[in-house]
N, C-alpha and C positions, 0 to 999 in steps of 0.2 A: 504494500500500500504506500503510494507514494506519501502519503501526508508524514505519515511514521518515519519513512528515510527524511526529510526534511523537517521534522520536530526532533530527530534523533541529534540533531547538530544544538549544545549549548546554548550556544548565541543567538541564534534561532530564537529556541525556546523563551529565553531572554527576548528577544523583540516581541515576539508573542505577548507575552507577560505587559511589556512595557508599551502595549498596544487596547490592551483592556478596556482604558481608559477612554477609548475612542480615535477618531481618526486624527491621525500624525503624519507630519513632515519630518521629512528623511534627516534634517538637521533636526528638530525634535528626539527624536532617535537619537541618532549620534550621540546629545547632552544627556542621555540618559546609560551611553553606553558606553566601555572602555574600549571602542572600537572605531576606525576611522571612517570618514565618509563615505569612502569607494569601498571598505568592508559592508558597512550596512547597507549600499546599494545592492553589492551581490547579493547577500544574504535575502533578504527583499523580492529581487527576482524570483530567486530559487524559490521561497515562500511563497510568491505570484503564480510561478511556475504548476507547484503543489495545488494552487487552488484555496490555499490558505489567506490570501492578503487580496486585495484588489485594489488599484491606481485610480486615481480622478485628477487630472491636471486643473490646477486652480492658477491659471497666471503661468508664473516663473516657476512655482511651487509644483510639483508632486504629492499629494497626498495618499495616504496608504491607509488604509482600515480592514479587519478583520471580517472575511468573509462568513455569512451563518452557516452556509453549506456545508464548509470543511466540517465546521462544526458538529454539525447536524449526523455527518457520516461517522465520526468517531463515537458519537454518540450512539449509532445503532450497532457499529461494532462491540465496546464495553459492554449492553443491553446483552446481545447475545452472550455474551461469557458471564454475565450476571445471574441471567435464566439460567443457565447450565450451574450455575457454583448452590443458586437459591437451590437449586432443583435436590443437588447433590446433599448440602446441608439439610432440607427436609427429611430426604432418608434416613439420616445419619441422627438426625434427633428422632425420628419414629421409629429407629432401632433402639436409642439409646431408653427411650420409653418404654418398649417391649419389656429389654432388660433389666429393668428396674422393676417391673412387672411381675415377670418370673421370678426376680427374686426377692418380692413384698409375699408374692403368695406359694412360696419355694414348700419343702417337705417342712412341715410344723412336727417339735419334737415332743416327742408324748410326757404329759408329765405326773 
């Protein structure tokens, strides 16, 4: 999944981060980041690239803000391995039930 190879990169993830806040210019960025300007541009692309960030030229400016899509699709990635982990931990407590079961109403010793 491309989104995943391009959130895998630190710095990345760091713009992400430092994009929450809504839509930013690439020198915005920069001031927020120990990275040079032609660093955050690449990074930028590649995060463009992903499908993660999207461009709107205002003027001189560049502006960059956080696509929902991206979003949206990791979100139904996680969802599936959530169903599957709930699904799993279900079991695992209606066994753990069982057992506590059998052994509240185990062999009673005669007295």
């Amino acid at each position: 999944m491309p989104l995943f190879h391009a959130l895998a990169d630190t710095a990345r993830l760091r713009i992400v981060e430092a994009m929450k806040s809504g839509e930013c210019a690439v020198g915005d960025i920069v001031e927020r980041m120990d990275i040079h300007q032609s660093g955050v541009s690449r990074h930028l692309r590649i995060l463009a690239e992903a499908g993660i960030v999207q461009m709107r030229p205002d003027g001189q400016k560049r502006l960059y803000s956080l696509r929902k899509e991206a979003f949206d699709q990791l979100e139904a990635w996680v969802a599936g391995y959530r169903r599957h982990w709930e699904a799993r931990l279900d079991r695992f407590g209606a066994a753990l039930e069982r057992r506590q079961a059998a052994a509240d109403t185990g062999p009673q010793e005669a007295s």
